[in-house]
N, CA, C and O atoms as CSV, one atom per row, in Angstrom:
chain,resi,resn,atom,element,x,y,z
A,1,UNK,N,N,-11.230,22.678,-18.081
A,1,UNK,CA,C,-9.930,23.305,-18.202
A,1,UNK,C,C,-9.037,23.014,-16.991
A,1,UNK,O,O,-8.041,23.732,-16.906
A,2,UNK,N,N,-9.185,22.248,-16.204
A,2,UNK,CA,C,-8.696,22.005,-14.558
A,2,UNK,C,C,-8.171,20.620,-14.985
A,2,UNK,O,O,-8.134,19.878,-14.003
A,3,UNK,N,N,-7.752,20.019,-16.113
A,3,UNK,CA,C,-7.783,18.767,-16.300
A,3,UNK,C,C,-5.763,18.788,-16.084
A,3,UNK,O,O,-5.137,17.751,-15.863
A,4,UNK,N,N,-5.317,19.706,-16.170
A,4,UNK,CA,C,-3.981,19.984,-15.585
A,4,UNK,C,C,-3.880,19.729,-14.537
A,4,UNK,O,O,-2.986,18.910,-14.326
A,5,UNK,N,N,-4.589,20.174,-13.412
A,5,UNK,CA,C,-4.731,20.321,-12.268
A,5,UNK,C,C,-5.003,19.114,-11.679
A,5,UNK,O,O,-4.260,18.686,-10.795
A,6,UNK,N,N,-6.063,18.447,-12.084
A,6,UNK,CA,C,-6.385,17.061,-11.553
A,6,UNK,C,C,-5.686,16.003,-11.796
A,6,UNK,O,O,-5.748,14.977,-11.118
A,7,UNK,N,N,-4.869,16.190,-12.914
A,7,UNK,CA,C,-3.362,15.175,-13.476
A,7,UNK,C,C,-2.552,15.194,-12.390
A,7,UNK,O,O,-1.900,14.257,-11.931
A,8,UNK,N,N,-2.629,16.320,-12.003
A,8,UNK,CA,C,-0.928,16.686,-11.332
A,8,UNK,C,C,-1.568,15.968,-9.587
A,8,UNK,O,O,-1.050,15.137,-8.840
A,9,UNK,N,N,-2.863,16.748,-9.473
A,9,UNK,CA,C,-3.315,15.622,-7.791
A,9,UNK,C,C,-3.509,14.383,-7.958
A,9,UNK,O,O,-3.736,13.843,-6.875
A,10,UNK,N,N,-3.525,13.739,-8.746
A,10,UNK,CA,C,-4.186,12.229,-9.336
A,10,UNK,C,C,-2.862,11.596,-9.092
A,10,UNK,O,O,-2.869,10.602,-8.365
A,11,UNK,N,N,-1.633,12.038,-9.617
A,11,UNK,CA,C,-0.271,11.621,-9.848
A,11,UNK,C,C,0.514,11.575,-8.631
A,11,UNK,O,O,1.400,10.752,-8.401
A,12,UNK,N,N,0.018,12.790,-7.637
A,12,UNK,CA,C,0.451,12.978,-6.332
A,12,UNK,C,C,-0.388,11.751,-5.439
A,12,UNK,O,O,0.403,10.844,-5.179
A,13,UNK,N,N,-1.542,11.527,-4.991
A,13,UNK,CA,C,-2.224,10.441,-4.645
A,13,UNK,C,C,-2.077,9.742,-4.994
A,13,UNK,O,O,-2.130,8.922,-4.076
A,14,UNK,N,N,-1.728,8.933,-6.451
A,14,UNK,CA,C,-1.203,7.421,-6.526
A,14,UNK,C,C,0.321,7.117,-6.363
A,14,UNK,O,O,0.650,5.936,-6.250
A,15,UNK,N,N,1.202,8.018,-6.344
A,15,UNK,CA,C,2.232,7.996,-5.903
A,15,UNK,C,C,2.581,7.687,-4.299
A,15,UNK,O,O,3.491,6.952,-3.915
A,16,UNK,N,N,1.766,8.325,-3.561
A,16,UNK,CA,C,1.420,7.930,-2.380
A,16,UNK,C,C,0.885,7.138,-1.729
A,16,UNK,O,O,0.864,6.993,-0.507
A,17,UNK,N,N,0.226,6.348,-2.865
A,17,UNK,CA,C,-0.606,5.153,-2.521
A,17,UNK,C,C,0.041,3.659,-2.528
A,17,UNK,O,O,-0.098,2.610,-1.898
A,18,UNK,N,N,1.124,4.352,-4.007
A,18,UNK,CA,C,1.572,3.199,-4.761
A,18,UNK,C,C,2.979,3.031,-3.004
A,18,UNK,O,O,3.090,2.014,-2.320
A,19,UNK,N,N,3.772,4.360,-2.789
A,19,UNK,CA,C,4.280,4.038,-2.066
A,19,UNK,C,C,4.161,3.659,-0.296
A,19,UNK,O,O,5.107,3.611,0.491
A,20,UNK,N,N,2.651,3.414,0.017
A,20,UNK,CA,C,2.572,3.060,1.329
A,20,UNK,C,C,2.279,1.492,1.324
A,20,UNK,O,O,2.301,0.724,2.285
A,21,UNK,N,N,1.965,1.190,-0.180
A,21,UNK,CA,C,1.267,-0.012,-0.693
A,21,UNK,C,C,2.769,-0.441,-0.089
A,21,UNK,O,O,2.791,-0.686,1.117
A,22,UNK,N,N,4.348,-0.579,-1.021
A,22,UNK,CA,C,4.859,-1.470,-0.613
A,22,UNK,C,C,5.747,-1.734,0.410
A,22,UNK,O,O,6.740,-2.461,0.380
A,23,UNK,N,N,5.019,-0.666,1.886
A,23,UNK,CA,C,5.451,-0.884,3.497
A,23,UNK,C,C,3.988,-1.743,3.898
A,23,UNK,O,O,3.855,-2.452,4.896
A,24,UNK,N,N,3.034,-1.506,2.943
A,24,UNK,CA,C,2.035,-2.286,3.993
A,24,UNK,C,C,1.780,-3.612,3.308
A,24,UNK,O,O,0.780,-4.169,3.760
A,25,UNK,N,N,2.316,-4.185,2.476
A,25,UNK,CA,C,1.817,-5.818,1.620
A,25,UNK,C,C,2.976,-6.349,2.566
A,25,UNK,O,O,2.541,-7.081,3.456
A,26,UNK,N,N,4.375,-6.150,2.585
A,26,UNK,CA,C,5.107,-7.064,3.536
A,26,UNK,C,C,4.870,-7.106,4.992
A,26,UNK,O,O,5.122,-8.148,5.597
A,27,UNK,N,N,4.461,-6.189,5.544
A,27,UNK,CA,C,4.072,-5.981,6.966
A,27,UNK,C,C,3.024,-6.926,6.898
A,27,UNK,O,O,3.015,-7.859,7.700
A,28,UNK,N,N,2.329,-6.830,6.226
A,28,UNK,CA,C,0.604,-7.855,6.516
A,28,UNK,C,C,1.419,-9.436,6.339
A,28,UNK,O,O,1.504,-10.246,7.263
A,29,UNK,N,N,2.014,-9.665,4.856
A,29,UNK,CA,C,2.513,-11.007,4.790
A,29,UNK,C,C,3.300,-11.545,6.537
A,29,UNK,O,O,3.236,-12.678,7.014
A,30,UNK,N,N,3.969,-10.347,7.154
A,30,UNK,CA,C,4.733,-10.740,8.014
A,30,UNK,C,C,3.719,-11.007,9.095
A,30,UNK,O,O,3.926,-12.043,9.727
A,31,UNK,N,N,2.871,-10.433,9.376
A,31,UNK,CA,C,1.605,-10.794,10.013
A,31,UNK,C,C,1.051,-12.316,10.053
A,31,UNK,O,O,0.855,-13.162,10.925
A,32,UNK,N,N,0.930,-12.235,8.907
A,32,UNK,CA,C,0.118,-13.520,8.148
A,32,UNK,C,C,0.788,-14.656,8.748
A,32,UNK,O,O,0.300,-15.580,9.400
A,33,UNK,N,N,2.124,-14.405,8.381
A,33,UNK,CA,C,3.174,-16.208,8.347
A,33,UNK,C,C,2.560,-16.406,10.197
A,33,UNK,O,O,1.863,-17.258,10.748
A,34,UNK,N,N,3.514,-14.664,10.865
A,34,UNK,CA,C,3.087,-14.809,12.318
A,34,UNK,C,C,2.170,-16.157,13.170
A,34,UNK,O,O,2.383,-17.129,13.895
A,35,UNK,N,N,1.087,-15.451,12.525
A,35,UNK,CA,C,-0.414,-15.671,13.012
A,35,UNK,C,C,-0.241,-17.206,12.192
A,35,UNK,O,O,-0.231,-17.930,13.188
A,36,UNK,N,N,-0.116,-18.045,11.148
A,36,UNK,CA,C,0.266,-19.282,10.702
A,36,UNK,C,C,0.994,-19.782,11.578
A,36,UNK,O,O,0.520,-20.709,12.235
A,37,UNK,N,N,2.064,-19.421,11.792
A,37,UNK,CA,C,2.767,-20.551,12.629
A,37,UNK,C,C,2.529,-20.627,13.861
A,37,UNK,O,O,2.659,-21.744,14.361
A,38,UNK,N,N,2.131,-19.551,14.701
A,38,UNK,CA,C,1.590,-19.515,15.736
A,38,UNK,C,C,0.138,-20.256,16.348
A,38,UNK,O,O,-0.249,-20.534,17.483
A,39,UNK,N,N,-0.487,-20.430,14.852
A,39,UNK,CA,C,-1.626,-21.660,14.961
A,39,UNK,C,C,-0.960,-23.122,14.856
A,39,UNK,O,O,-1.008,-24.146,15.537
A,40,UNK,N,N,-0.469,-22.819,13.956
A,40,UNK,CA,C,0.297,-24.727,13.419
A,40,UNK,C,C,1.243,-25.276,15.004
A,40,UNK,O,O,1.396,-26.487,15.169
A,41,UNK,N,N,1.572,-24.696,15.618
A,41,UNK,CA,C,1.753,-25.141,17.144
A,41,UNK,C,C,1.348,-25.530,18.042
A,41,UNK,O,O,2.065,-25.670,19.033
């Protein structure tokens, strides 16, 4: 009967997930190139 309950935290945690996801995929890419060109030199 808690299956309300666990919708509503489930929805709150991927919301939060979904939104740290797209500060941390460009930060890493920006990393990435970084650390690339900084070798290719």
């Amino acid at each position: 009967m808690n299956s309300a309950n666990d919708m509503k935290a489930h929805s709150k945690t991927y919301s939060s997930f979904i939104g740290m996801l797209k500060w941390a995929i460009p930060v890493i890419a920006a990393i990435t190139a970084l650390v690339v060109i900084l070798i290719s030199n």
